[in-house]
N, C-alpha and C positions, 0 to 999 in steps of 0.2 A: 615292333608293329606300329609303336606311335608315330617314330618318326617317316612311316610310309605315309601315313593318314598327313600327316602336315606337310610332309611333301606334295601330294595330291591337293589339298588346302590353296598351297601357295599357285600351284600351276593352274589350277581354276583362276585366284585372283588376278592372274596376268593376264587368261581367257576373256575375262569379266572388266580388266584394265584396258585392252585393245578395241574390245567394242565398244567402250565407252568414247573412248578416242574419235573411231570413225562414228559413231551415232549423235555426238557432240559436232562434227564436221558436216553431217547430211542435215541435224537440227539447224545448224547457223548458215547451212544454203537452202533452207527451204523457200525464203521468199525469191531465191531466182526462178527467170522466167523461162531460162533453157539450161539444163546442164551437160558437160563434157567433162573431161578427165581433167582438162587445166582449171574449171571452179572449182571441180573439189579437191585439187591439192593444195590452189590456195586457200579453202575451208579448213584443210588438214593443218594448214600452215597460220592459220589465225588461233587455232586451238591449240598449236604451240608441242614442244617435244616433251612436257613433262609427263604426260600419261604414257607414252611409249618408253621412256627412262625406269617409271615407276614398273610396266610389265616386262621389262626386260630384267630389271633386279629382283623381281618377285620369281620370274620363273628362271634364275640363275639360284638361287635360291632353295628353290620349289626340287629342282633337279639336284642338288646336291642333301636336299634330304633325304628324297628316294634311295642314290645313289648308297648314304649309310645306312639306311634300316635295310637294303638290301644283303649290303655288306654285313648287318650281324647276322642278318639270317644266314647266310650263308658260313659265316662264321662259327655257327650255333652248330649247322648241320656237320659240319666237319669234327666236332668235338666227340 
């Protein structure tokens, strides 16, 4: 049971890691005076790939928790 709860845990922080990403991207274009798709990928692109590394490892992660606390359960029920 635990490791479903920290799995769940981790794939929130990678939810919570991605928005930070683009809401750190929409913060640092707010002083522009028009936007389109090309300022904010170079907004996305001044805030750099470490937030999207950090929620890509967290919910690889996040899923491989699930994955075994699933596994015991089921593991459990067969017994």
């Amino acid at each position: 049971m635990e490791n479903k709860i920290v799995g769940a845990i981790f794939c929130f922080m990678s939810a919570v890691l991605i928005s930070a990403r683009y809401i750190s991207a929409a913060i640092f274009m707010s002083g522009a005076a028009s936007w389109n798709a090309t300022l904010f990928a170079a907004g996305l692109e001044y805030v750099g790939p470490f937030l999207a590394i950090a929620a890509g490892i967290a919910f690889i992660i996040g899923i491989l928790f699930l994955g075994y606390g699933l596994y015991q359960d089921i593991k459990k029920i067969k017994k």
